[in-house]
C-alpha positions in Angstrom: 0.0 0.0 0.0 1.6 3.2 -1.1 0.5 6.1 1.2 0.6 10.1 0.3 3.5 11.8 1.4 3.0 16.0 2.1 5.1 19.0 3.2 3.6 22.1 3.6 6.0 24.3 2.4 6.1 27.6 4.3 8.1 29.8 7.1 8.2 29.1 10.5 6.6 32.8 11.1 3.5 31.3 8.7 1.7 29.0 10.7 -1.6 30.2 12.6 -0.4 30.2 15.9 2.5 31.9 15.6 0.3 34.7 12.8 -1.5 35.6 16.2 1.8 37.3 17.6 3.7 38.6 14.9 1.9 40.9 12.4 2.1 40.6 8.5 4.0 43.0 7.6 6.6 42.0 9.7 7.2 39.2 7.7 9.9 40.6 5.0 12.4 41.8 8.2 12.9 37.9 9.5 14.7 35.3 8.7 14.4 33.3 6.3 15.1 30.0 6.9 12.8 27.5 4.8 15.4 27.1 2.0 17.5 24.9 4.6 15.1 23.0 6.1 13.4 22.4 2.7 17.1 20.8 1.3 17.2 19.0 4.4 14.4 17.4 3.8 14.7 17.0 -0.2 18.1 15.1 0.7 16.3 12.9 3.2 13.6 12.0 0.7 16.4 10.9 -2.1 18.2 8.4 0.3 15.0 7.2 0.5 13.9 6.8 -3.2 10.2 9.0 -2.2 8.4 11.1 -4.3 6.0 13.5 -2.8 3.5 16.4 -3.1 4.7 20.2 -1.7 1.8 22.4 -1.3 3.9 25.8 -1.7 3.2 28.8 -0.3 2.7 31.7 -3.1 4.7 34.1 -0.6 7.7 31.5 -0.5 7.4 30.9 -4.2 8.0 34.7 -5.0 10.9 35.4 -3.0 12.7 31.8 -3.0 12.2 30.4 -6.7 15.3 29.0 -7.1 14.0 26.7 -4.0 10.6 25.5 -6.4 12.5 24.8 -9.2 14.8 22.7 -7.3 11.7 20.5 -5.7 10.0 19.9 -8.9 13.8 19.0 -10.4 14.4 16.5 -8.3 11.2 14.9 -9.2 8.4 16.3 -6.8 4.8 17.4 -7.2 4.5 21.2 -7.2 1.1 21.9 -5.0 -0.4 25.2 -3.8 -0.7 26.2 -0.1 -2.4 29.7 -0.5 -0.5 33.2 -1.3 -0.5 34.9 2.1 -1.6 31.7 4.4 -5.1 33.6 5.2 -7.8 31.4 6.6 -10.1 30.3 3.6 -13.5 30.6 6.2 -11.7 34.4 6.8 -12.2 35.3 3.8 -14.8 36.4 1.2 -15.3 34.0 -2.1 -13.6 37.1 -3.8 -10.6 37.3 -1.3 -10.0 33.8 -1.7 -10.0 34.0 -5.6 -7.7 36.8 -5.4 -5.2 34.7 -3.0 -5.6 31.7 -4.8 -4.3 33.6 -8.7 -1.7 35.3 -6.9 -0.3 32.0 -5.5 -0.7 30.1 -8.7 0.9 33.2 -10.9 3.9 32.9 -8.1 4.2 29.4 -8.3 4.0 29.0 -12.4 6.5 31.8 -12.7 8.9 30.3 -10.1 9.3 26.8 -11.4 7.2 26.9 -15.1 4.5 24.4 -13.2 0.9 25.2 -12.8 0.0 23.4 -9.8 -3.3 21.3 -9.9 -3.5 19.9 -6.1 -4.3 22.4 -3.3 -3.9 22.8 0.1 -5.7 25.6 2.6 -4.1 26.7 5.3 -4.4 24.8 8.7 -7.1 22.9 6.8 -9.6 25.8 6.6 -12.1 24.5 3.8 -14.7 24.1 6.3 -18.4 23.2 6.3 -19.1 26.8 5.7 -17.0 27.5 3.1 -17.3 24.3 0.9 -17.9 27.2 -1.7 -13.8 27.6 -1.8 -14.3 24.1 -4.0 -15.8 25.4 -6.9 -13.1 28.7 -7.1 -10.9 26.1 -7.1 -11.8 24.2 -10.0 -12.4 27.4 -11.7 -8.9 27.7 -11.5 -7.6 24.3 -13.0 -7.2 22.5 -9.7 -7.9 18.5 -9.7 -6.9 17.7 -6.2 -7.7 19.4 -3.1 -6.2 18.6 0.7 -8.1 20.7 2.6 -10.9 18.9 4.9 -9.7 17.3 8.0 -12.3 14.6 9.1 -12.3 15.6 12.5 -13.3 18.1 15.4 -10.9 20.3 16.2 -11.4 24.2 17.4 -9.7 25.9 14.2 -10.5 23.6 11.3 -12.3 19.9 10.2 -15.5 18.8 9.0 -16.5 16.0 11.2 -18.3 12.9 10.2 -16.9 14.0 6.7 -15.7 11.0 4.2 -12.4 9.5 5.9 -10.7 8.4 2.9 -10.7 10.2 -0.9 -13.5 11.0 -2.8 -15.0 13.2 -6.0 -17.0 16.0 -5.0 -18.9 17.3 -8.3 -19.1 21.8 -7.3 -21.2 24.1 -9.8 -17.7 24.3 -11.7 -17.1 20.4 -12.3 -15.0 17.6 -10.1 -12.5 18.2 -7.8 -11.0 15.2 -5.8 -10.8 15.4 -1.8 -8.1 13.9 -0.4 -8.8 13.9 3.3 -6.1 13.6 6.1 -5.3 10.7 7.7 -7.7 9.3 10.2 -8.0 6.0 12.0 -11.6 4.9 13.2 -11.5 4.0 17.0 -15.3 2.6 17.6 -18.6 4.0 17.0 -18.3 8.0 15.2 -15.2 8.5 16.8 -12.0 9.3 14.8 -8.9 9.8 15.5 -6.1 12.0 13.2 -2.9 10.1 12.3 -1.9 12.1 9.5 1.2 13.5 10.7 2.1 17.7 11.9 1.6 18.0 15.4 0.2 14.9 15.9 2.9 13.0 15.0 5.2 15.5 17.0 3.7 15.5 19.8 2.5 11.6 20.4 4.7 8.8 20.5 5.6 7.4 16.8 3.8 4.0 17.4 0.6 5.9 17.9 1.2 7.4 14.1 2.9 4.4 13.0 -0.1 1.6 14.1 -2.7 4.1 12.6 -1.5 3.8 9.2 -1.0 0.5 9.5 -4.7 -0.2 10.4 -6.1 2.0 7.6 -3.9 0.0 5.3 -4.5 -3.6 6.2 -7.9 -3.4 7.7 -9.5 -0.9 5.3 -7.4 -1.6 1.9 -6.9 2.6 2.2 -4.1 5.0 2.1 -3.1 7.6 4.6 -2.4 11.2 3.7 0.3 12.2 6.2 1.8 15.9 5.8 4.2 17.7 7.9 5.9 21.6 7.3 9.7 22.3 6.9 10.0 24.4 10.3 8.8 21.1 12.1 12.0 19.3 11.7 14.1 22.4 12.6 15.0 23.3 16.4 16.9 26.2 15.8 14.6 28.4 14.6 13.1 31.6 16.7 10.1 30.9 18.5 7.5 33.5 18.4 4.8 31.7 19.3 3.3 32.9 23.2 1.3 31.7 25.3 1.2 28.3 26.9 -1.3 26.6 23.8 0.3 28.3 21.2 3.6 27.2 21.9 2.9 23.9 22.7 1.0 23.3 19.4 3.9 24.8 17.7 6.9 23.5 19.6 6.5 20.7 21.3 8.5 17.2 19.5 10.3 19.3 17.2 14.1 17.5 18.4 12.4 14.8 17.7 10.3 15.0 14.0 13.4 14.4 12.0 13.7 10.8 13.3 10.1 10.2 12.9 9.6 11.2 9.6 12.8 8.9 8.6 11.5 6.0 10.1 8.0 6.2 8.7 10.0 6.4 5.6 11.1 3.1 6.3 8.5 1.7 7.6 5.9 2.6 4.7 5.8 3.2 1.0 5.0 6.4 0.3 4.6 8.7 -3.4 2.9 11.8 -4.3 -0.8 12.5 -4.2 -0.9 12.2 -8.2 1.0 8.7 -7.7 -1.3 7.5 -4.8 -4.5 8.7 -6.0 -5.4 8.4 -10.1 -8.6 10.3 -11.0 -9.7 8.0 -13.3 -9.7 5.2 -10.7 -12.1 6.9 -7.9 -15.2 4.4 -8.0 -18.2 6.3 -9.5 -20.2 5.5 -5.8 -17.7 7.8 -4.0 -18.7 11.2 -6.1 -20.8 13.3 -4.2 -23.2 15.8 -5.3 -23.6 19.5 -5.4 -26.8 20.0 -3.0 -25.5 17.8 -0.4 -22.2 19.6 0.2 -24.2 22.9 0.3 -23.9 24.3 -3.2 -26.4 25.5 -5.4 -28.2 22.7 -7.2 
């Protein structure tokens, strides 16, 4: 079973928790450091012979293109995370078309590639803005990695379809590729699809999920993870006693992890793991139940 490897590629200043104490436009005065951590990781995935899928921040993609073209030459799938990493359910439908151009113009000029798999930031396609799906097959994308099957206070859709799936929007078909989750009894789910999750909990927690959803179910598992994860070095701006423990906590540690899931599971992009054409026609679901128009 060949399971869908992620990175999320943006700054360590990106990520929602840490957006909440440092402002925008403070952005262009730090450090960058997501060029490292992104060879770091690119040399990790060649000594293990793994393709995977980077969702790139438009942002990053403007000011670091010589970083893009170097993922997509040594054989990767170029993805989009957003431009500014704005919450989709933030945003207006013509605010989110806006940032979604911008990052797709940034990303095409960077590496020549016109991503067709997206990825919202911290998973914020929710259940009221399942309108985000249509702009984004208005705008070429097959693939979207956005829903998170679970409850969780920022982002997920729970009770939502665990595994990947055709959604048919106003605009046409766009395929959902869920997060990993691992069904524990009853409605209750449980996320094993990597991030925090598999920072913060022991690596058998991660490890034995995936293995259930592959043996038991006959599924794979989405797992994702960003480049600042694997780096303890890097300033922490994060405050406050949640925020910094969603942000910090198992960071010496995710390097190791993410190797030995690489040896413990096959893993390829989400184009490699998840053909179009072979999604079974009983997994599309229709316009008027996911709360478009009909």
């Amino acid at each position: 079973m060949i399971n869908a490897l992620t990175v999320d590629v943006e700054e360590y200043f990106h990520p929602s928790e840490v957006q909440r104490h440092v402002s925008r436009s403070d952005w262009p005065s730090l450090q960058s450091r997501v060029e490292h951590q992104v060879d770091r990781i690119l040399n990790l995935f060649d000594n293990h012979q793994v393709s995977a899928t980077f969702f790139v921040l438009g942002w990053v993609a403007e000011r670091q293109p010589a970083l893009v073209r170097r993922i997509a030459a040594r054989g990767h799938d170029i993805g989009c995370h957003s431009y500014a990493h704005e919450l989709v359910y933030g945003m207006t439908a013509v605010e989110f078309q806006e940032d979604t151009r911008r990052a797709v113009a940034a990303i095409e000029d960077a590496c020549g590639i016109r991503p067709v798999a997206y990825r919202a930031p911290s998973y914020s396609i929710t259940a009221k803005c399942l309108w985000a799906l249509d702009i984004l097959v208005e705008n070429g994308f097959v693939y979207d990695s956005s829903i998170y099957p679970i409850k969780h206070d920022r982002y997920g859709i729970p009770g939502f379809n665990r595994h990947a799936m055709i959604l048919q929007t106003p605009s046409g078909p766009i395929q959902e590729i869920p997060i990993g989750t691992v069904k524990l009894g009853g409605d209750t789910v449980a996320p094993i699809g990597g991030g925090g999750y598999l920072r913060m909990l022991p690596y058998r927690y991660t490890a034995a999920g995936i293995r259930r959803v592959n043996e038991e179910e006959n599924q794979p598992v989405c797992v994702y993870f960003h480049p600042w994860e694997i780096d303890p070095s890097q300033p922490a701006l994060a405050s406050g006693v949640v925020s910094w423990l969603r942000t910090y906590t198992g960071i010496r540690g995710m390097y190791s992890k993410i190797d030995r899931l690489l040896y413990d599971f096959a893993f390829g992009s989400v184009p490699d793991v998840y053909p179009t054409a072979m999604m079974p026609v009983n997994s599309t679901v229709h316009a008027h139940s996911m709360g478009f128009p009909s």
